[in-house]
C-alpha positions as CSV (number, residue, x, y, z in Angstrom):
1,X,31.8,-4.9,8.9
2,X,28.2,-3.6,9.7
3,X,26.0,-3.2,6.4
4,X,24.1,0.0,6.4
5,X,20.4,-0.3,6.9
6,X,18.4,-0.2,4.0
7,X,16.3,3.2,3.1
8,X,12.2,2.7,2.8
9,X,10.9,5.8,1.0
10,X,6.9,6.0,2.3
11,X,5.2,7.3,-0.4
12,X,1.5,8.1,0.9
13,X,-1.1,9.2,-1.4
14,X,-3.1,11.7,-0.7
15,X,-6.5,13.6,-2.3
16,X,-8.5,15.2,0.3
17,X,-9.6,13.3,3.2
18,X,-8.5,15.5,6.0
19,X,-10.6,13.7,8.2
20,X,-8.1,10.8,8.8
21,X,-5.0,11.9,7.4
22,X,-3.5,13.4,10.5
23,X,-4.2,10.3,12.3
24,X,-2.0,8.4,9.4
25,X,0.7,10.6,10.0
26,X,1.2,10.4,13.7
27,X,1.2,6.9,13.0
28,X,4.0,7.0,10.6
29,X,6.1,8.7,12.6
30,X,6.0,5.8,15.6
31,X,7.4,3.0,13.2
32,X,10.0,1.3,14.8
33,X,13.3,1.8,12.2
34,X,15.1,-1.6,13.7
35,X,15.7,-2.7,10.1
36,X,15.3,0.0,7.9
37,X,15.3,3.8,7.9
38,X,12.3,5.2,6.9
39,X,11.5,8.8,5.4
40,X,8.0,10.2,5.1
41,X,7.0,11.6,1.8
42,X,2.8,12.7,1.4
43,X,1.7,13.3,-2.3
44,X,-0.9,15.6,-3.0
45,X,-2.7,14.8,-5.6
46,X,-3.4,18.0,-5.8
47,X,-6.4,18.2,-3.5
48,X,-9.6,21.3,-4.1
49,X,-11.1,21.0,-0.9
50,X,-10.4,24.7,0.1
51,X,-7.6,25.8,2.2
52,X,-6.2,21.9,2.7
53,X,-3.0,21.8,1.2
54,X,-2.0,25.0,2.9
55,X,-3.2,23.4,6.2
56,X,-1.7,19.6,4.9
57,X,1.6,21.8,4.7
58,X,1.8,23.0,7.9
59,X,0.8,19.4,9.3
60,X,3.9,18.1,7.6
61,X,6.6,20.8,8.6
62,X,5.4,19.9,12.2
63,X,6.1,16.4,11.7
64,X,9.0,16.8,9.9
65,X,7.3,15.0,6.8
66,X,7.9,15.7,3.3
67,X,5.1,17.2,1.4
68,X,5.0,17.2,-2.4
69,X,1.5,18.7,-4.4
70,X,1.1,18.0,-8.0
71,X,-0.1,21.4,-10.2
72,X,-3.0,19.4,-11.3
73,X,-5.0,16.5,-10.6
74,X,-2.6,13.4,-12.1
75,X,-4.8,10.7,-11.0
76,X,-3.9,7.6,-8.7
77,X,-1.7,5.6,-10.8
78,X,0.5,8.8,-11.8
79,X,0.6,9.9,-8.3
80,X,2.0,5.9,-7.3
81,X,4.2,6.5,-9.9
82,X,5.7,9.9,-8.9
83,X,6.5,8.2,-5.5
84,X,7.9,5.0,-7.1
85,X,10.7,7.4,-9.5
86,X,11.2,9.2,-6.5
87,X,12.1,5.8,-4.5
88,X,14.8,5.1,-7.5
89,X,16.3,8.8,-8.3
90,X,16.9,9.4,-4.5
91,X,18.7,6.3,-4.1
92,X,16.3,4.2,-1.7
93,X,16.3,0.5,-1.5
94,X,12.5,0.4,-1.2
95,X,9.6,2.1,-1.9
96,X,6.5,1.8,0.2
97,X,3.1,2.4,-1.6
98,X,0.4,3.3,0.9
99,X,-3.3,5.2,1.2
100,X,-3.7,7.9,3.7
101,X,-6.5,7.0,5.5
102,X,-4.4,3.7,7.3
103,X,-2.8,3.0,10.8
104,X,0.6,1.7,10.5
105,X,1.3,-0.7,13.2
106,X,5.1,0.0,14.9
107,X,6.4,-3.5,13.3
108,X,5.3,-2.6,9.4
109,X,8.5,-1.6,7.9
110,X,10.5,-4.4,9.6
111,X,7.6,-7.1,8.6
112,X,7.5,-5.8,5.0
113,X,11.2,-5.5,4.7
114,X,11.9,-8.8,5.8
115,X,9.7,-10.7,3.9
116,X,11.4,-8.9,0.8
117,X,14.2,-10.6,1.4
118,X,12.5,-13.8,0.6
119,X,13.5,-15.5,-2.9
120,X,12.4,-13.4,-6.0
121,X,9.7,-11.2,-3.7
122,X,9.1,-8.5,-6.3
123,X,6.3,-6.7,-3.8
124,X,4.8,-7.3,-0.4
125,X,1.7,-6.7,0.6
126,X,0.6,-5.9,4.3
127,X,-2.6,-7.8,5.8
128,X,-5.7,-5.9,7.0
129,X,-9.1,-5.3,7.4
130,X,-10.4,-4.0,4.3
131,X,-8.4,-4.8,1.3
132,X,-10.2,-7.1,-1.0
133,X,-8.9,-10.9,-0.5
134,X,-6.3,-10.0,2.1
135,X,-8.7,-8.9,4.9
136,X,-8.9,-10.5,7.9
137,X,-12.5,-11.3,8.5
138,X,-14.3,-8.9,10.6
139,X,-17.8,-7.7,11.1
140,X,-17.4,-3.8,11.9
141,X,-13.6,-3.4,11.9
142,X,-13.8,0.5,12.8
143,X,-15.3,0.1,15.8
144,X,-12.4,-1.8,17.4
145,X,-9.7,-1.6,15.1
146,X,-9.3,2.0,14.5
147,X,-7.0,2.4,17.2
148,X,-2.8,2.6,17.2
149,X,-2.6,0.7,20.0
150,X,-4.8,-2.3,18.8
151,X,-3.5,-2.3,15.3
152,X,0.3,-2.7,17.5
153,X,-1.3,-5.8,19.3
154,X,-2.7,-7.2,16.3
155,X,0.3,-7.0,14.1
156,X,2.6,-8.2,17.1
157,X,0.2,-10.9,17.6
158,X,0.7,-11.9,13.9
159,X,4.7,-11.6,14.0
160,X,4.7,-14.1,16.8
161,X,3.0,-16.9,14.8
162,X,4.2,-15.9,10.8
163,X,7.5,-14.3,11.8
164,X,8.6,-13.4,8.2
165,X,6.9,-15.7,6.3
166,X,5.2,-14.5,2.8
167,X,2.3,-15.9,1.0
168,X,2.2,-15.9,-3.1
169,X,-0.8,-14.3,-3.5
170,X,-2.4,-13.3,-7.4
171,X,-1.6,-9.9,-7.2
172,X,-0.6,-7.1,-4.8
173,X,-3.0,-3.7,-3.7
174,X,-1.1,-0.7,-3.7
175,X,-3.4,0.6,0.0
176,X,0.4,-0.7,1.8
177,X,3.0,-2.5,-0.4
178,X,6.5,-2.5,-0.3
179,X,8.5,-2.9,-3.9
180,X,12.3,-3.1,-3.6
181,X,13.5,-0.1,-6.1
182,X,15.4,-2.4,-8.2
183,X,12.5,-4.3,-9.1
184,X,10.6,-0.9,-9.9
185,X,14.0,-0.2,-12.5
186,X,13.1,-3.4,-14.1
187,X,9.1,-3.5,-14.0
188,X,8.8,0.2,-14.5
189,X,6.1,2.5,-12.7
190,X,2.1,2.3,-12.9
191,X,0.5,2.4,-16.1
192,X,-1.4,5.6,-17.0
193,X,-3.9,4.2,-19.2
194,X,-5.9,4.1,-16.3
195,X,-7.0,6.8,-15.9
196,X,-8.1,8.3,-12.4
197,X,-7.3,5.3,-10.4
198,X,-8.4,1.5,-9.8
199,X,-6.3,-2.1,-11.2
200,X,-3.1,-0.1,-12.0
201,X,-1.9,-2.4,-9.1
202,X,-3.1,-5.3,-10.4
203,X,-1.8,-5.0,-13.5
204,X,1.7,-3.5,-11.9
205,X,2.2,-6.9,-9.8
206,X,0.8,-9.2,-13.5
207,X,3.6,-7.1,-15.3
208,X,6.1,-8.1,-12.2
209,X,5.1,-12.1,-12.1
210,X,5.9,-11.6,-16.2
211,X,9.3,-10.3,-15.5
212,X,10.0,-13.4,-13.2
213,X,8.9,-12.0,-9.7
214,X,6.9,-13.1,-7.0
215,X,3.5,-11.6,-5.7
216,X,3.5,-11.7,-1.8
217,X,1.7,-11.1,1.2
218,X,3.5,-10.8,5.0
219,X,0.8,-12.4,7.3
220,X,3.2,-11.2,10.3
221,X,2.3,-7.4,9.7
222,X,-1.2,-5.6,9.9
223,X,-2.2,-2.7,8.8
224,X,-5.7,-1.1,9.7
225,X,-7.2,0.5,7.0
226,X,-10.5,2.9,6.6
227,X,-11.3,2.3,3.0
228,X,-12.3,3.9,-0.2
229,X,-11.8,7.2,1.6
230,X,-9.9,9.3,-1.2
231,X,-11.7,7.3,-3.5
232,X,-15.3,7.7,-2.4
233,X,-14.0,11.9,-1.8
234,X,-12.8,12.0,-5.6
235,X,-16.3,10.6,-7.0
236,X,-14.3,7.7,-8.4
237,X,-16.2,4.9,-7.3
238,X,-19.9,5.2,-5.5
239,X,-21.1,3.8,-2.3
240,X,-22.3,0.8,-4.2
241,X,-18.9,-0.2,-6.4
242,X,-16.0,-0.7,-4.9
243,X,-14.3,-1.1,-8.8
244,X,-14.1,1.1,-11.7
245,X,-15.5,-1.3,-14.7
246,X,-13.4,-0.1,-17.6
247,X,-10.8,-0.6,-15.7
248,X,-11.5,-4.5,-15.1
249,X,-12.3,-4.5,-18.4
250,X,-8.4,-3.7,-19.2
251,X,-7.3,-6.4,-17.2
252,X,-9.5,-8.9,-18.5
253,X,-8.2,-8.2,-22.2
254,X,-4.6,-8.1,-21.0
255,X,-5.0,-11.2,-18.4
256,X,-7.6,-13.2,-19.6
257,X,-6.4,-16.2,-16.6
258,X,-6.7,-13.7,-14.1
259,X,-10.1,-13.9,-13.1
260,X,-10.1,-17.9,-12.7
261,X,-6.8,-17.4,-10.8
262,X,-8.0,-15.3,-8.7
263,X,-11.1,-17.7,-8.2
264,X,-8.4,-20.6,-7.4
265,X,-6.6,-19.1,-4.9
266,X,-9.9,-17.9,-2.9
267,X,-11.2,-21.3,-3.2
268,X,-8.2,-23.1,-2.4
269,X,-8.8,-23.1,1.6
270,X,-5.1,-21.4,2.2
271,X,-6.3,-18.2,3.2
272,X,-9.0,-20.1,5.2
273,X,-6.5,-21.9,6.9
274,X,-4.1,-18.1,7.3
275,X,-7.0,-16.9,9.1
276,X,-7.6,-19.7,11.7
């Protein structure tokens, strides 16, 4: 008997930035479906820059891509969470958190679903070029990296040495994660209490270790991203910050260990030795 494929909902969020959003979505639409099928949702966080929803629209029916824009401005962890519920009432297996100003490379969904499979994975993070800890070093990623091609040689680079290995890593970032829908039923979605945007990850995958789950990484995936572009568009963080400190501030008061496990892990030498 042949199991069916599993179903990966891609849930990417979306508040302006039309500058690299098209690129994202040509990208999605080249990911190879080997082990899972993949539908396209974009979420519109409901987005004032004049005339781009109507134009975002029309990108999508093109692309046969769905397209869903909030009546008002929800903020990022609402957003997440609209894609997450929709992961679990439409039946998916998995739900696949990701930015809009990214490349996918064509092996992401396979990478990511494998590595769920792992024992007690709760969430999955992808590997890149500008995502806090889990960045591979590099000095001016856009000038080289910002390319589907290279992003394909990268990540197939990476599969060939990690296959599907995952890394436990202190918590997952929400720019590409996969989270298998029953662990969403059991976790639950984003917490609102903050706000506009910034830790709701963090504290999502802290909520998931609680419950008994693990925090990974797939090493043998790569995704490029472009950074703080919705962010930096929404006037949520400046040039300078690349946090919101009330935020923090949240997670130090509900995780006082955090901090110093975080520390641990970066000084530990393992992802030193991940990127040799």
């Amino acid at each position: 008997v042949t199991m069916a494929k599993p179903r990966v909902l891609l849930a990417i969020t979306a508040y302006n930035g039309e500058a690299f959003i098209e690129r994202t979505l040509d990208s999605a639409k080249r990911i190879d479906e080997t082990e899972a099928g993949v539908d396209v949702i974009v979420l519109d966080d409901a987005s004032p820059a004049h005339g781009f929803s109507g134009r975002l629209a029309a990108m999508f029916a093109k692309r046969g891509i769905g397209y869903y824009r909030t009546p008002r401005n929800l903020g990022i962890p609402r957003n997440v969470s609209l894609g997450m519920l929709a992961a679990v009432e439409q039946g998916y297996d998995h739900v696949i958190i990701s930015n809009s100003d990214v490349l996918y490379p064509r092996n992401v969904v396979n990478q990511l679903v494998r590595a769920a499979r792992a024992d007690g994975v709760g969430s999955v993070t992808a590997w890149s070029n500008n995502v806090s800890l889990y960045s591979l070093p590099n000095d001016d990623p856009d000038t080289l990296l910002a390319d589907q091609d290279v992003v394909d040689f990268v990540s197939d680079s990476l599969q060939g040495h990690y296959g599907d290995a995952v890394m436990d890593i202190p918590a997952g970032i929400s720019f590409c994660v996969l989270i298998p829908t029953a662990v969403v039923r059991d976790v639950g979605v984003m917490d609102p209490v903050f706000g506009r945007g910034y830790c709701e990850e963090t504290d999502w995958s802290l909520r998931s270790l609680a419950a008994g789950y693990r925090i990974a990484l797939a090493p043998g995936t790569f995704v490029y991203h472009s950074g703080r572009g919705s962010n930096l568009e929404a006037g949520l963080v400046s040039h300078e910050h690349t946090s919101v400190p009330e935020n923090e501030r949240i997670i130090d008061l509900r995780y006082p260990m955090f901090r110093s496990q975080v520390r641990a892990f970066a000084s530990s030498g393992i992802l030193d030795e991940a990127h040799l």
